[in-house]
OpenMM code with the backbone's topology and positions (N, CA, C; nanometers):
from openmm import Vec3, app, unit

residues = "UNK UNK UNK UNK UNK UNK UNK UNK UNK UNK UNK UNK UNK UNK UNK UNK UNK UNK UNK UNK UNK UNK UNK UNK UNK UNK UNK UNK UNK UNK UNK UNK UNK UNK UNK UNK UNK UNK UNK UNK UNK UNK UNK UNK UNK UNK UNK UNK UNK UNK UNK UNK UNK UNK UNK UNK UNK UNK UNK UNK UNK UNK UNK UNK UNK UNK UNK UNK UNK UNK UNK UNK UNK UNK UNK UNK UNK UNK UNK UNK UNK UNK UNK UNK UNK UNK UNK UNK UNK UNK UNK UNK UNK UNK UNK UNK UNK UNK UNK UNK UNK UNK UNK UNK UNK UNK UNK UNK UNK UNK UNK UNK UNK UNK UNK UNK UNK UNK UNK UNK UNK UNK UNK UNK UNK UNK UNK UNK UNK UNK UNK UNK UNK UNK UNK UNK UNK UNK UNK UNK UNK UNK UNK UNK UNK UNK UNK UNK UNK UNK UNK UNK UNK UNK UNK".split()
positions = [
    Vec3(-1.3831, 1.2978, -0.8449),
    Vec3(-1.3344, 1.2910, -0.9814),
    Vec3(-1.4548, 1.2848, -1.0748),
    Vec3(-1.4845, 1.3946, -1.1485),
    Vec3(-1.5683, 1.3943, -1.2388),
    Vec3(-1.5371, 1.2743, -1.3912),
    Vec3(-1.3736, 1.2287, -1.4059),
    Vec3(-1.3683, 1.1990, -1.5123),
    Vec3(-1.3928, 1.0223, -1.5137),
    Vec3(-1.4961, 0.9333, -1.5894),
    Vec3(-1.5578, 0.8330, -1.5775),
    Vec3(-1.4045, 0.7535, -1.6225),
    Vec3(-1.3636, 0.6145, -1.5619),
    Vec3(-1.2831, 0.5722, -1.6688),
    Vec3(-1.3495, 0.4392, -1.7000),
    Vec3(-1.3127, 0.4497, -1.8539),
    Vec3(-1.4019, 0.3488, -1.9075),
    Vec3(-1.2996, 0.1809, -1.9669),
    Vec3(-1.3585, 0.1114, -1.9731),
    Vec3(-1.3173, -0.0399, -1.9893),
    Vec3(-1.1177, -0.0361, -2.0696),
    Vec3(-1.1125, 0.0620, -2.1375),
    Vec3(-0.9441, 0.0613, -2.1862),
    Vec3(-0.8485, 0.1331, -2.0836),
    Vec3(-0.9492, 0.1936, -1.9903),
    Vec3(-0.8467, 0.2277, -1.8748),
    Vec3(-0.8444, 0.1344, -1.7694),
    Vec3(-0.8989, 0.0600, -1.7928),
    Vec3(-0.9365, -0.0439, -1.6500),
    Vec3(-0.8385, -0.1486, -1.7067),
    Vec3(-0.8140, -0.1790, -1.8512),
    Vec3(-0.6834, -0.2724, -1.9031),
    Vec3(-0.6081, -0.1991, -1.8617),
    Vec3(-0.5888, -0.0743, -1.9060),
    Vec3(-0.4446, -0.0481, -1.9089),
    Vec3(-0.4230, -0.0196, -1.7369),
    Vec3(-0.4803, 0.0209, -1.6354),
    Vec3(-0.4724, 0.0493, -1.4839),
    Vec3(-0.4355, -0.1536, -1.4432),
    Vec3(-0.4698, -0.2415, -1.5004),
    Vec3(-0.4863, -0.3840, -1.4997),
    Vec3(-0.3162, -0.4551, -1.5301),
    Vec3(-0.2918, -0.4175, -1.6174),
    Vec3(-0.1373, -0.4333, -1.6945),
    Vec3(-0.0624, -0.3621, -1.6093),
    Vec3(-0.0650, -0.2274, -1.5870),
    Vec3(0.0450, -0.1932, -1.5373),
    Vec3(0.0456, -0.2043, -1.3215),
    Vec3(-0.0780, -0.2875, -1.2986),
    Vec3(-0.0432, -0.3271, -1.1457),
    Vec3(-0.0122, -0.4461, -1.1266),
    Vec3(-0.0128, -0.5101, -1.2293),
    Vec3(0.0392, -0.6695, -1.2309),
    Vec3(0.2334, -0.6469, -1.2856),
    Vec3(0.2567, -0.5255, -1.3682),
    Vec3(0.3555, -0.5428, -1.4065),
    Vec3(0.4008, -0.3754, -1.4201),
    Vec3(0.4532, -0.2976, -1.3745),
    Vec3(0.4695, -0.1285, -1.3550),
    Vec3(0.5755, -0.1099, -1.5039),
    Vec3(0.6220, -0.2193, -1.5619),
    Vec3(0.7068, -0.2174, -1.6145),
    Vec3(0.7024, -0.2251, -1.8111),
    Vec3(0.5653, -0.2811, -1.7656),
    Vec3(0.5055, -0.3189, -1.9124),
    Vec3(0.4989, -0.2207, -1.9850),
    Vec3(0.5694, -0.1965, -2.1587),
    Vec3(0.5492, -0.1674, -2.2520),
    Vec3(0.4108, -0.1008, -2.2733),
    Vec3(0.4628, 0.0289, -2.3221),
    Vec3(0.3593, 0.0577, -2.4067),
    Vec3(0.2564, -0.0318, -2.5181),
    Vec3(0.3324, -0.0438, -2.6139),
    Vec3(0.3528, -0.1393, -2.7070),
    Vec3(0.2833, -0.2647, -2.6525),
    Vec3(0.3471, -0.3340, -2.5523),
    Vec3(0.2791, -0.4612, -2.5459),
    Vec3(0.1198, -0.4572, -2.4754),
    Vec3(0.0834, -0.3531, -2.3748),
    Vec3(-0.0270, -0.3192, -2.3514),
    Vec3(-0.1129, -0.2772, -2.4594),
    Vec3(-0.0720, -0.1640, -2.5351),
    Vec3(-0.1476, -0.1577, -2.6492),
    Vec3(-0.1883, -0.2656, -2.7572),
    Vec3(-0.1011, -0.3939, -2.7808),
    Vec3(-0.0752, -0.5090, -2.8269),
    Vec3(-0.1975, -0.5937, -2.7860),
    Vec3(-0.2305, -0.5795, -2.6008),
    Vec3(-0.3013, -0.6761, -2.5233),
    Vec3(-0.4822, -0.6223, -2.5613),
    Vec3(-0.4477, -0.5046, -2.5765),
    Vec3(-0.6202, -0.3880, -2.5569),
    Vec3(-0.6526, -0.3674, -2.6757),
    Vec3(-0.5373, -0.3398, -2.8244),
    Vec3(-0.5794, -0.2830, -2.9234),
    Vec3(-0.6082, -0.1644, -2.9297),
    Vec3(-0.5475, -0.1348, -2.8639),
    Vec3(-0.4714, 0.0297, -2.8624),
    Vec3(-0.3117, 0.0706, -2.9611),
    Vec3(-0.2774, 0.1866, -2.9780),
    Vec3(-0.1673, 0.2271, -3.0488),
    Vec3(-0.0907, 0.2679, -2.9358),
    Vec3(0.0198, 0.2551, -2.9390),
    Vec3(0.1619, 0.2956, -2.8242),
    Vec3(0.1065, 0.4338, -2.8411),
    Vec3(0.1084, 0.5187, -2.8943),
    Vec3(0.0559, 0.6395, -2.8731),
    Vec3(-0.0575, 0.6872, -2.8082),
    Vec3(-0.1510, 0.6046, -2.8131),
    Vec3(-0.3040, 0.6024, -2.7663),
    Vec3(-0.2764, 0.5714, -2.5790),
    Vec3(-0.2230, 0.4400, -2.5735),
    Vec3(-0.1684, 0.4194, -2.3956),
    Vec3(-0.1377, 0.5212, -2.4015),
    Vec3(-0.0183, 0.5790, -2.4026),
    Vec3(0.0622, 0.6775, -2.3724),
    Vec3(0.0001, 0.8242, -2.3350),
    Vec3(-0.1046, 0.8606, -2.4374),
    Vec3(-0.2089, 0.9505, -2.3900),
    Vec3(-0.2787, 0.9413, -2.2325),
    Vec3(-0.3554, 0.7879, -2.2725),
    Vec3(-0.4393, 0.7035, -2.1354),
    Vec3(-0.3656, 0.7132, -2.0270),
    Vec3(-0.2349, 0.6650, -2.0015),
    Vec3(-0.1423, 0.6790, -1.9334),
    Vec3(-0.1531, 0.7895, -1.8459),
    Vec3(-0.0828, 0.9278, -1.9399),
    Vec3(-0.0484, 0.9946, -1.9267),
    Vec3(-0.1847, 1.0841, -1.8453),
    Vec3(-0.3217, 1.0798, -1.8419),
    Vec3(-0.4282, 1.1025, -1.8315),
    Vec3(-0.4847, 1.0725, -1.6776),
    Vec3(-0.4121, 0.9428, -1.6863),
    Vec3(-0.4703, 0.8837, -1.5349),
    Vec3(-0.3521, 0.9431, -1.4544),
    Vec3(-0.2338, 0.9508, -1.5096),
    Vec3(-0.1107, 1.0284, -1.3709),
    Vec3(-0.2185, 1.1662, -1.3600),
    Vec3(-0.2125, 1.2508, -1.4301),
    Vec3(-0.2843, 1.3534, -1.4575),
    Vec3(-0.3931, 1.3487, -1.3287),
    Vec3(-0.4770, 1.2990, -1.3657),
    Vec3(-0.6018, 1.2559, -1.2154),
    Vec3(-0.6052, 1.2049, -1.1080),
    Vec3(-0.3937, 1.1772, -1.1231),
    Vec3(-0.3777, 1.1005, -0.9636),
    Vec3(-0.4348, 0.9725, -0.9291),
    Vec3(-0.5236, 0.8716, -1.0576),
    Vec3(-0.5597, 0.8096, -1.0491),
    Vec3(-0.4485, 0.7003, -1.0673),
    Vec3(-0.3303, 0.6766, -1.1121),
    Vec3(-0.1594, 0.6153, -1.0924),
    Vec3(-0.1175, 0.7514, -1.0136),
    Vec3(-0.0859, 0.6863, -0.8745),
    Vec3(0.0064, 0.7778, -0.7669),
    Vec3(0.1371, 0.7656, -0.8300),
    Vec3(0.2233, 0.6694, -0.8749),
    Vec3(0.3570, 0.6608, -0.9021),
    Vec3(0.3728, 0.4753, -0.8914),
    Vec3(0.4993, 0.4724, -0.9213),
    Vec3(0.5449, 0.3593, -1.0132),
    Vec3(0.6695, 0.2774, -0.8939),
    Vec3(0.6727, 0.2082, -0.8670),
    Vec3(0.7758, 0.1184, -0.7385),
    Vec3(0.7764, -0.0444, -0.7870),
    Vec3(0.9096, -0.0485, -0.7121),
    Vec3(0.9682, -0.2170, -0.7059),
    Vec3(0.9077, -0.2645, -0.5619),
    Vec3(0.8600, -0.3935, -0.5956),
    Vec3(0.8479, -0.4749, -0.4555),
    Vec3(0.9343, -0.5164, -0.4351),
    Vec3(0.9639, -0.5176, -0.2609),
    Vec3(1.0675, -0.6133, -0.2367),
    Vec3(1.0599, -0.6964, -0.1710),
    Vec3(1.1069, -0.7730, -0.1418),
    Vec3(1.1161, -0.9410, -0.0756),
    Vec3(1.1817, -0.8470, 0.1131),
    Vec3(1.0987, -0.8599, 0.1676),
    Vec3(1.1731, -0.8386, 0.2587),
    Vec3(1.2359, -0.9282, 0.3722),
    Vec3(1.2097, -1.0958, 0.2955),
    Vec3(1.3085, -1.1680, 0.4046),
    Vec3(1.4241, -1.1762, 0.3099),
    Vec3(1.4080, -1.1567, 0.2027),
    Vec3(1.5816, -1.0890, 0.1156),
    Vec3(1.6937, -1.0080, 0.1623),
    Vec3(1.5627, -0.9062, 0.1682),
    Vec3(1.6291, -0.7874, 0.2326),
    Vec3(1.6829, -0.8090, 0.3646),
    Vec3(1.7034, -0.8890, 0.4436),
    Vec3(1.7339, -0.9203, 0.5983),
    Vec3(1.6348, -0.9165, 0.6648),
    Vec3(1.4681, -0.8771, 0.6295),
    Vec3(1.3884, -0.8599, 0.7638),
    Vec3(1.3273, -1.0334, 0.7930),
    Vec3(1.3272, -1.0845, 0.8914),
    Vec3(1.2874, -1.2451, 0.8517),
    Vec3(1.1852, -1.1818, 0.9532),
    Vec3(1.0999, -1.1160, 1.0141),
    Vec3(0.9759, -1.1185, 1.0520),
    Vec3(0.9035, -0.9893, 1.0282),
    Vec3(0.7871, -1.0078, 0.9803),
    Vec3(0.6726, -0.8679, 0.9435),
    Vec3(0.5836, -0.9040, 1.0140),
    Vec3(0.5331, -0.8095, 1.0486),
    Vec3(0.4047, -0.8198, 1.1969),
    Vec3(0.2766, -0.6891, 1.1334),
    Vec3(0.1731, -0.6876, 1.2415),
    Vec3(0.0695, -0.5618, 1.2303),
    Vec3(0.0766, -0.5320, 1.3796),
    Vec3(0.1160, -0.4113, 1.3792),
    Vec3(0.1187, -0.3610, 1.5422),
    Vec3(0.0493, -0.2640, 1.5355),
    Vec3(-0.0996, -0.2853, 1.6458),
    Vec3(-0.1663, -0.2099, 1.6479),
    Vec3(-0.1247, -0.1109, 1.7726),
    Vec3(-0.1986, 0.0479, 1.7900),
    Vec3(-0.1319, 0.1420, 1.8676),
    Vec3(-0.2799, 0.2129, 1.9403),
    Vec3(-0.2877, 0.2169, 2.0546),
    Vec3(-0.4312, 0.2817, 2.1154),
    Vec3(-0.3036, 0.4159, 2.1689),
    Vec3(-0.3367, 0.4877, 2.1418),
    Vec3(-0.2943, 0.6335, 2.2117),
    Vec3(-0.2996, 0.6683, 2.3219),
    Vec3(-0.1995, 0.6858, 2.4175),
    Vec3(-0.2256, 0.7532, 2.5285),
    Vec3(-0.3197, 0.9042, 2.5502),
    Vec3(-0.3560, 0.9477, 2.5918),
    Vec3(-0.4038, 1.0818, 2.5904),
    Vec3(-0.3024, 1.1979, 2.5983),
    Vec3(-0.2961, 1.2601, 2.4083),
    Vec3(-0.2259, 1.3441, 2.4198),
    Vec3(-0.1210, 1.3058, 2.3302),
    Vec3(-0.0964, 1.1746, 2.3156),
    Vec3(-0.0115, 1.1144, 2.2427),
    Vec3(-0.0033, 1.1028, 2.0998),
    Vec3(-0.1197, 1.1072, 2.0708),
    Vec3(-0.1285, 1.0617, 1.9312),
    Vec3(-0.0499, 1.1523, 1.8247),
    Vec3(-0.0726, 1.2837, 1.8672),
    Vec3(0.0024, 1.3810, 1.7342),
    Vec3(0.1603, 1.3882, 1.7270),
    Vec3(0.2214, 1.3211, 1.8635),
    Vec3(0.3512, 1.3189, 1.8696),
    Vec3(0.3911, 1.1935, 1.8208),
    Vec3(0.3020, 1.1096, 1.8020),
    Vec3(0.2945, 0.9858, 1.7821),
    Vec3(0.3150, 1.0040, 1.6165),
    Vec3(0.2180, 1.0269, 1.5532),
    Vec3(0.2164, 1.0946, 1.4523),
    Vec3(0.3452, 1.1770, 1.3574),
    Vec3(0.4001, 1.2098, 1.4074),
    Vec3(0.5042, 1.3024, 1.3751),
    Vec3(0.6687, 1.1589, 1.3595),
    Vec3(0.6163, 1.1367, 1.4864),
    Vec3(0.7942, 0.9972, 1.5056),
    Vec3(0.7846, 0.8743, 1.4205),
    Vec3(0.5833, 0.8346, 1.3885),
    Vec3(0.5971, 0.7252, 1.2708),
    Vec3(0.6949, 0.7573, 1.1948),
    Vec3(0.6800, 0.8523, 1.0822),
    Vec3(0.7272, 0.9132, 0.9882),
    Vec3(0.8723, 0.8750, 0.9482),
    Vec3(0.9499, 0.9000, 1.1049),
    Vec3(1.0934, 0.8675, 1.1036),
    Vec3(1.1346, 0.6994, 1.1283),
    Vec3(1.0509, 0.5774, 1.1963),
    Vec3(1.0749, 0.4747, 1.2126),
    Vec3(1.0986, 0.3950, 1.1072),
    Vec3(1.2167, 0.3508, 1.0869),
    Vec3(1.2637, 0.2757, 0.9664),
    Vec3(1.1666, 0.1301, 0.9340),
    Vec3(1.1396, 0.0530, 1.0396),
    Vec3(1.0547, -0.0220, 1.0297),
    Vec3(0.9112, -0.0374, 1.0132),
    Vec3(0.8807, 0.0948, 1.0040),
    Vec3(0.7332, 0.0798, 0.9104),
    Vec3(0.7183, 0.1250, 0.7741),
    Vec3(0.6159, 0.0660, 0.7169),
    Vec3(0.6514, 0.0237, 0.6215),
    Vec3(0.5117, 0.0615, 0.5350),
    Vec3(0.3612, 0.1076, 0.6212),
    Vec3(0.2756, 0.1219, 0.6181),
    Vec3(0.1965, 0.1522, 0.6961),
    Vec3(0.1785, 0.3009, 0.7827),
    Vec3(0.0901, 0.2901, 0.8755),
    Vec3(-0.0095, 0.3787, 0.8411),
    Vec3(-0.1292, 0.3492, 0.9026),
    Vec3(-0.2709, 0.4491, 0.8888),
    Vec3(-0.3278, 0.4650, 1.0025),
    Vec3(-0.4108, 0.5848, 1.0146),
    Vec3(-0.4764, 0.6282, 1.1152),
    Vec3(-0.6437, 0.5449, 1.1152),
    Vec3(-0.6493, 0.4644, 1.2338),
    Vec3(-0.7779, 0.4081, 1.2002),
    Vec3(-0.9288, 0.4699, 1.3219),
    Vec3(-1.0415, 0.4096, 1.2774),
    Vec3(-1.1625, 0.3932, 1.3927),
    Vec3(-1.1161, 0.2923, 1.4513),
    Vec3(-1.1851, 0.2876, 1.5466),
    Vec3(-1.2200, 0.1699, 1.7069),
    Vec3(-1.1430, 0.2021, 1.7358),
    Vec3(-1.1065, 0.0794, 1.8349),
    Vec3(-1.0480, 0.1248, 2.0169),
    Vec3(-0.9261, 0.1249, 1.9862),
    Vec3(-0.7955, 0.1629, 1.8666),
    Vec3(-0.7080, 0.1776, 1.8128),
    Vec3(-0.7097, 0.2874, 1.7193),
    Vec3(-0.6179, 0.3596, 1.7746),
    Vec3(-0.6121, 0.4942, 1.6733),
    Vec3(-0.4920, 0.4586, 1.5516),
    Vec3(-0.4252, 0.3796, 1.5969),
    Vec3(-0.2989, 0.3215, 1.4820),
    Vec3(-0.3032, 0.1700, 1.4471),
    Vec3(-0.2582, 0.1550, 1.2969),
    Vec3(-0.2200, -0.0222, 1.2341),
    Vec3(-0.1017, 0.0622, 1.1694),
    Vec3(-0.0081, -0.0412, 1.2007),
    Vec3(0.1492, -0.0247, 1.1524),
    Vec3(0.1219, -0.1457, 1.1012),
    Vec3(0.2291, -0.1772, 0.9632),
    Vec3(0.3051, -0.2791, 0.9019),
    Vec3(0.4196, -0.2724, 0.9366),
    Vec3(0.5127, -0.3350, 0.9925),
    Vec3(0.6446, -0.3370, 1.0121),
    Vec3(0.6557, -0.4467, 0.9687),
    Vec3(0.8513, -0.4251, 0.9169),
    Vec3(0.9385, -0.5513, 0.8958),
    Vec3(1.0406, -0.5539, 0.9611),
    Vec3(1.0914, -0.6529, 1.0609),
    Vec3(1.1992, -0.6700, 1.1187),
    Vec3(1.3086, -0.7645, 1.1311),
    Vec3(1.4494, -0.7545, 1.2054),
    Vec3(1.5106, -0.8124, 1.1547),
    Vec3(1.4722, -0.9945, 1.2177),
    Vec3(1.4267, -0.9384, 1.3637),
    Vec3(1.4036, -1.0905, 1.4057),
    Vec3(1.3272, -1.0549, 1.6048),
    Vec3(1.2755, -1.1619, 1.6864),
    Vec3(1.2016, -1.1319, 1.7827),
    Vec3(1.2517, -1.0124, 1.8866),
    Vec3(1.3817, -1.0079, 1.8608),
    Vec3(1.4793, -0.9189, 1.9647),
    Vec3(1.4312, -0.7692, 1.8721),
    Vec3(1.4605, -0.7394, 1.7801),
    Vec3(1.4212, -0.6459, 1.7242),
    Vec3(1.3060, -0.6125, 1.6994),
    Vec3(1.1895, -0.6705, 1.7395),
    Vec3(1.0793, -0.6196, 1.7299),
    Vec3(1.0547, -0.6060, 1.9445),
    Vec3(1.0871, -0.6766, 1.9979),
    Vec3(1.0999, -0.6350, 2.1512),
    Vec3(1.1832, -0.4357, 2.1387),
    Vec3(1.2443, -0.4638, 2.1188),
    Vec3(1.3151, -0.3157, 2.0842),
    Vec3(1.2443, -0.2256, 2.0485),
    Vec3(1.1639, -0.2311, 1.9806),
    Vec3(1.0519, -0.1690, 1.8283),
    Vec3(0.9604, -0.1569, 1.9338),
    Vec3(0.8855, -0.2526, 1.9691),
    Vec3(0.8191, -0.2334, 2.0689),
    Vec3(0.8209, -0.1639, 2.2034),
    Vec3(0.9559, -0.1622, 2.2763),
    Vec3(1.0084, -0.0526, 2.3560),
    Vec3(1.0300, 0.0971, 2.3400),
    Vec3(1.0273, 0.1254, 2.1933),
    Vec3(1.0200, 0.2331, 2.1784),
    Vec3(0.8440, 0.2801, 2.1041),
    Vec3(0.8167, 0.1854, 2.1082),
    Vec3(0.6438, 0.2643, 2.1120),
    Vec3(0.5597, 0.2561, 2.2107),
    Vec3(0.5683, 0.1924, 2.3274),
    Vec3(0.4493, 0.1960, 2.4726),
    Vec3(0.4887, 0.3052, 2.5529),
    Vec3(0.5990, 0.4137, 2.4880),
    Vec3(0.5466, 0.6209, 2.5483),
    Vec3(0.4630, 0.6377, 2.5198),
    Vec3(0.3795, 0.6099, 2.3877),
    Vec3(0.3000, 0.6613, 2.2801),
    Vec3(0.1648, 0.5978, 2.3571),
    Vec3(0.1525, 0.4737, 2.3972),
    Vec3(0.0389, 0.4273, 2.4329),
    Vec3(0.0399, 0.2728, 2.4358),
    Vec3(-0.0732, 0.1629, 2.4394),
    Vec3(-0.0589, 0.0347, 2.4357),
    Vec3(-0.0499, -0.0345, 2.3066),
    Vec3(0.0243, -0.1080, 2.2787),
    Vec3(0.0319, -0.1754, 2.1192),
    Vec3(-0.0282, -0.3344, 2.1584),
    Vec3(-0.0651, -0.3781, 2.0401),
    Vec3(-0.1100, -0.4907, 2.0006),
    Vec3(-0.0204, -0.5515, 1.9009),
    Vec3(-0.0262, -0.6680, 1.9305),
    Vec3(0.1638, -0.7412, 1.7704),
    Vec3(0.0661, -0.8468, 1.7458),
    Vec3(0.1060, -0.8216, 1.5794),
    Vec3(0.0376, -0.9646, 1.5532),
    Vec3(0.1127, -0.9887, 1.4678),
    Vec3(0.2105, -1.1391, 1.4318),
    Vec3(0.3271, -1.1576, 1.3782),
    Vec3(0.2371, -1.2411, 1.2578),
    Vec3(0.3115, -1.2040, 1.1333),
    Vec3(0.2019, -1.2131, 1.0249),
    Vec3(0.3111, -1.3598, 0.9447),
    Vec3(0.2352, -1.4696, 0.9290),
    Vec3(0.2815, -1.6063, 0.9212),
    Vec3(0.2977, -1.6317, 0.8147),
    Vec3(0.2216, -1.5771, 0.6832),
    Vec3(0.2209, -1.5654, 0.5265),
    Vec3(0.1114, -1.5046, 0.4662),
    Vec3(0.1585, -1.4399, 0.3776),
    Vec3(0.0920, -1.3716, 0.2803),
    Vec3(-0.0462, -1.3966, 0.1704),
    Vec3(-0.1745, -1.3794, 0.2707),
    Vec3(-0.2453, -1.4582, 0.1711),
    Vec3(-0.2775, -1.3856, 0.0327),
    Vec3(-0.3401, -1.2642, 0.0525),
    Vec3(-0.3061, -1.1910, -0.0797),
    Vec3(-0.2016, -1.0611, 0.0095),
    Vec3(-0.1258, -1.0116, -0.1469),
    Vec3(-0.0795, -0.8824, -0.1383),
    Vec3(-0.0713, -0.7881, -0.2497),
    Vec3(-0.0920, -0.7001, -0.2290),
    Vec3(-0.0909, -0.5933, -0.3562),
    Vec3(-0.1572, -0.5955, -0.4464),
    Vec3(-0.2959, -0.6798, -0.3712),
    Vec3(-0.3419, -0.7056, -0.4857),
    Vec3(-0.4446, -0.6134, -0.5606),
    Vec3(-0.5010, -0.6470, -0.7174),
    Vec3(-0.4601, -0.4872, -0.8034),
    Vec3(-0.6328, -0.4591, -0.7668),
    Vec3(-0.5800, -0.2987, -0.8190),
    Vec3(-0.7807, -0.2571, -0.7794),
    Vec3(-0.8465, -0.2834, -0.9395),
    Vec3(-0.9476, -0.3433, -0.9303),
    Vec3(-1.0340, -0.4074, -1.0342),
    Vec3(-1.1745, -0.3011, -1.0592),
    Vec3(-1.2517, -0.2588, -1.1395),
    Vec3(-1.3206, -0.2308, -1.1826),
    Vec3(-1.4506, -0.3057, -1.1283),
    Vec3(-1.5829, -0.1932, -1.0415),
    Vec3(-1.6374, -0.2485, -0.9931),
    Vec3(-1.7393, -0.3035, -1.0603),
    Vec3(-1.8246, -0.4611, -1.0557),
    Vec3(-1.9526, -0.4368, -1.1842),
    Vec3(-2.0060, -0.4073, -1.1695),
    Vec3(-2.1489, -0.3213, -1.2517),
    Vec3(-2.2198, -0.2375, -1.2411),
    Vec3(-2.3417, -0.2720, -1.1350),
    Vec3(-2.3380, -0.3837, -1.1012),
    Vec3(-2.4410, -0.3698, -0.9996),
    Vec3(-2.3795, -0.2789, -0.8876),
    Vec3(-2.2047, -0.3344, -0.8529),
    Vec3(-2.1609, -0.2916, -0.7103),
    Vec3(-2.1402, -0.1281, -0.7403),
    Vec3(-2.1715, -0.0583, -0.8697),
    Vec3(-2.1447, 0.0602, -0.8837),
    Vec3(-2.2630, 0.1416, -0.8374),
    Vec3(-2.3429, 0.0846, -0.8654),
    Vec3(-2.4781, 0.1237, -0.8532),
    Vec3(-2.5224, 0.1529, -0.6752),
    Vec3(-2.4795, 0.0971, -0.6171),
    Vec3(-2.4808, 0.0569, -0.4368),
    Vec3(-2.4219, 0.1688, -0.3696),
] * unit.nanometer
topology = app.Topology()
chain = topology.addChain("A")
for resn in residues:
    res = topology.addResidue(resn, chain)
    for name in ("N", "CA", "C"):
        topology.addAtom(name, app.Element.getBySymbol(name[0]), res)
C-alpha cells in the first residue's frame, strides 16, 4: 500500500474497532472532523481494504457453545489440501489459519460441550494428528490494531 495513513485515520480506524457502529457525527465530534470529512476517510480506507467489513460479536456461551478450544492439526502426508477444502465446511470453526512449525493448522472452535468436541475431534484424525487446548478465558480479544510509534515503524 503506497497510501500513508496519517493520525485522523488512526482515530477514525480507533472508533470504529472499539464500536463498528459509531456515528459519523460522533467520530467526527471525537477528531474534529465534519460528518462529511469521516465519511470521505471512511469511505477511503474500505477503498484500500484497509476496513475488510463491518460484524457483530457474539457471546458464544449465549449462543449454546459452553466450550472454545485451539486445535492444533499436523497433516498427514497428502492430507493437507483435502484438509483444506473440508475446514471451510465445519460449522465449528470459527477461525482457522495455515501456520509454520511442526503444525500445518490452528483452528478456533466453539462447541457445544466435551462430547462434542470428542466428535469434532473424530472427524479430524483422517486429516492427521490434532492437539486441543481448551481455552479457560479470554485474556485479550479483538483487540484493535493501533498505530505503530515511530520508532517501531522505523524497524
Amino acid at each position: 500500500m503506497d497510501y500513508k495513513l496519517d493520525s485522523l485515520h488512526w482515530s477514525i480506524l480507533g472508533a470504529l474497532q472499539k464500536n463498528a457502529r459509531a456515528s459519523l457525527a460522533g467520530i467526527g465530534r471525537a477528531i474534529g472532523l465534519t460528518p462529511p470529512a469521516v465519511a470521505e476517510r471512511v469511505k477511503r480506507l474500505e477503498d484500500l481494504g484497509v476496513i475488510e467489513g463491518y460484524w457483530a460479536s457474539v457471546s458464544h456461551t449465549k449462543a449454546g457453545y459452553q466450550l472454545k478450544a485451539i486445535i492444533t492439526l499436523r497433516a498427514f502426508m497428502g492430507k493437507l489440501k483435502p484438509f483444506l477444502e473440508q475446514v471451510k465446511t465445519l460449522e465449528e470453526v470459527i477461525n482457522c489459519y495455515r501456520i509454520t512449525g511442526n503444525e500445518n493448522i490452528i483452528m478456533e472452535v466453539v462447541l457445544r460441550d466435551q462430547f462434542h468436541l470428542e466428535r469434532f475431534i473424530d472427524r479430524l484424525i483422517q486429516y492427521g494428528e490434532t492437539r486441543t487446548h481448551i481455552i479457560l478465558s479470554e485474556v485479550i480479544s479483538n483487540a484493535p490494531i493501533r498505530r505503530l510509534s515511530p520508532t517501531e515503524e522505523t524497524q
